[in-house]
Backbone bond lengths (Angstrom), bond angles and torsions (degrees), N, CA, C in turn:
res aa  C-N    CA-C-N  psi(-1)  N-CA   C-N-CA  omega(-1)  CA-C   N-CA-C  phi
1 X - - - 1.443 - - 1.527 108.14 -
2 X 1.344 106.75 148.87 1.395 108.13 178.04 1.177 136.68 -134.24
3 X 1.129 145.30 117.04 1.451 132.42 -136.53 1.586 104.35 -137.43
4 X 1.366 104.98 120.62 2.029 109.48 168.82 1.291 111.76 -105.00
5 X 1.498 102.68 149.76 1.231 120.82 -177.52 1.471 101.47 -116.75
6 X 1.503 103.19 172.66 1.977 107.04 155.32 0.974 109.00 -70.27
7 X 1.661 111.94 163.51 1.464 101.12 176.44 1.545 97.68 -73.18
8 X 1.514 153.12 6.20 1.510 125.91 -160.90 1.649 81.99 -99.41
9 X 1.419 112.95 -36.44 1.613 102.07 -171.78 1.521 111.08 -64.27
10 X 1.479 124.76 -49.11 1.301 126.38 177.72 1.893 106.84 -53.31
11 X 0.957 112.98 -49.47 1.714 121.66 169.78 2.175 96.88 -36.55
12 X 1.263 111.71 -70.84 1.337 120.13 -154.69 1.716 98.83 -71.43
13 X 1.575 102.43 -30.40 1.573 103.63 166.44 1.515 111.20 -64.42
14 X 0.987 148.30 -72.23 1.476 158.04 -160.52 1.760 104.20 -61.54
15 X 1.625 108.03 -32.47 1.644 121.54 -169.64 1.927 86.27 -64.72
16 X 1.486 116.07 -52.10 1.838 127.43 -150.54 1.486 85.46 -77.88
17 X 1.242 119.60 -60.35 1.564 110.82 -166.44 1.944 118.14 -60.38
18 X 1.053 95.16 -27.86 1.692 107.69 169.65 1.445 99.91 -55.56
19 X 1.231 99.48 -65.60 1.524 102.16 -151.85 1.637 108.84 -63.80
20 X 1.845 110.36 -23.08 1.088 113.68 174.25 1.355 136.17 -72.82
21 X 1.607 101.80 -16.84 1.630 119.53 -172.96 1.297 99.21 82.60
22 X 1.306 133.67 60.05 1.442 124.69 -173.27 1.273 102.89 -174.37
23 X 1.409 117.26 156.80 1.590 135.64 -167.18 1.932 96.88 -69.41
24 X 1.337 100.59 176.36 1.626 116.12 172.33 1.692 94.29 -97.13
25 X 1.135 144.32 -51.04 1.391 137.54 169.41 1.313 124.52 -66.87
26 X 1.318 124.30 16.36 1.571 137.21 158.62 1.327 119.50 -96.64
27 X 2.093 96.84 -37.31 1.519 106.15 -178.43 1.194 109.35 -74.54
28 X 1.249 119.04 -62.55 1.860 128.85 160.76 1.538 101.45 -14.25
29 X 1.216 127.17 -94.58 1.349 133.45 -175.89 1.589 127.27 -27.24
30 X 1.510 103.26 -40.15 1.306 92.61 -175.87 1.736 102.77 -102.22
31 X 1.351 119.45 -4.49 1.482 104.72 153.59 1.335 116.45 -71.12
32 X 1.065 123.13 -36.34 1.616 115.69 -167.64 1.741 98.37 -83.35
33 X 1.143 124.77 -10.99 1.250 108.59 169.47 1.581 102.79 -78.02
34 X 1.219 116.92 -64.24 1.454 124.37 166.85 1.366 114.05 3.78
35 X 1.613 113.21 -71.62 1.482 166.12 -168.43 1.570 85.68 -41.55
36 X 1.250 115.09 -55.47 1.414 133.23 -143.54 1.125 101.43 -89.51
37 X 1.384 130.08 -53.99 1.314 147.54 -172.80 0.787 125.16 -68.28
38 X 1.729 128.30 -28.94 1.441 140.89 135.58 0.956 118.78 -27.23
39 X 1.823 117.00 -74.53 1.345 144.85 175.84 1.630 109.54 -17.81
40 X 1.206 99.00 -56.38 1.602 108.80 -172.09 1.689 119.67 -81.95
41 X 1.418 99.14 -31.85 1.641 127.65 165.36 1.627 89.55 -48.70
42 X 1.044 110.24 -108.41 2.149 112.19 175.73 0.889 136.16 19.31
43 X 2.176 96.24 -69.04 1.399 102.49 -173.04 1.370 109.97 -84.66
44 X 1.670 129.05 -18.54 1.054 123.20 176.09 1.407 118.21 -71.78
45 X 1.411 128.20 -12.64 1.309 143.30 152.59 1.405 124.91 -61.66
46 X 1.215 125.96 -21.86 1.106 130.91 -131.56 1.508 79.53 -126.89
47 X 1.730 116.62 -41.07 1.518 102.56 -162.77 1.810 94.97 -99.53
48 X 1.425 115.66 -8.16 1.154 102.82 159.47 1.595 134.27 -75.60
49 X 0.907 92.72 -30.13 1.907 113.68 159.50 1.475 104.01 -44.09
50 X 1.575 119.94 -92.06 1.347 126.55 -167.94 1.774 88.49 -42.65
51 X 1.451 136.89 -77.67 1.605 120.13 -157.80 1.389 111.74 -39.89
52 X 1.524 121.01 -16.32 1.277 106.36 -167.47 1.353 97.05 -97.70
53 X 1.400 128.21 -43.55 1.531 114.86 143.83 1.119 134.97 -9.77
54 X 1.887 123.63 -54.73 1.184 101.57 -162.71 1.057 91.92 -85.94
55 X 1.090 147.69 18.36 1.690 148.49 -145.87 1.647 117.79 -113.85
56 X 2.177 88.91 -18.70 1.314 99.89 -168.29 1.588 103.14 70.67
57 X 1.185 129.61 30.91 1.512 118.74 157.38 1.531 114.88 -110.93
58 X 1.273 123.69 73.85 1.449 131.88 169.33 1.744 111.31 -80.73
59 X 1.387 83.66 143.21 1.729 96.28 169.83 1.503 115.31 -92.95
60 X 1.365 124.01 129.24 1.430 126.23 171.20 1.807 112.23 -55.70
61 X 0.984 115.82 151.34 1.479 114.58 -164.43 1.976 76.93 -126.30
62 X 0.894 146.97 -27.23 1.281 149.32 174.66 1.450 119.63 -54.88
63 X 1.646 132.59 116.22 1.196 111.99 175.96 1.846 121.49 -104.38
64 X 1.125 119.79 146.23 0.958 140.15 150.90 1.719 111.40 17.84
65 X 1.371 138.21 80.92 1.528 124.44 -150.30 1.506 131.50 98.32
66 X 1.352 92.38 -12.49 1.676 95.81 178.94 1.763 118.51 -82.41
């Protein structure tokens, strides 16, 4: 697979991996895993949210005094 950047992003890529002691295809990789792992983090949040919704289990966003 092959992937282009701008040159300012490839610049800020090569700037992080320097500074890290580490390749540009190590850094790539473990952001997009990152990327990913979130991704799935979210929606599993997201669809646990709405069940608790339909459930009528909402959280007050209001504190205590307001």
């Amino acid at each position: 697979m092959n992937v282009h950047f701008s040159p300012e992003i490839q610049a800020k890529l090569e700037r992080a991996a320097a500074e890290q002691g580490r390749n540009t295809e190590s850094l790539i990789q473990e952001a997009v895993e990152r990327l990913l792992d979130y991704d799935e983090w979210f929606a599993r949040q997201v669809k646990e949210g709405l069940s608790a919704a339909d459930r009528g289990s909402l959280l007050s966003t209001m504190k205590s005094g307001s």
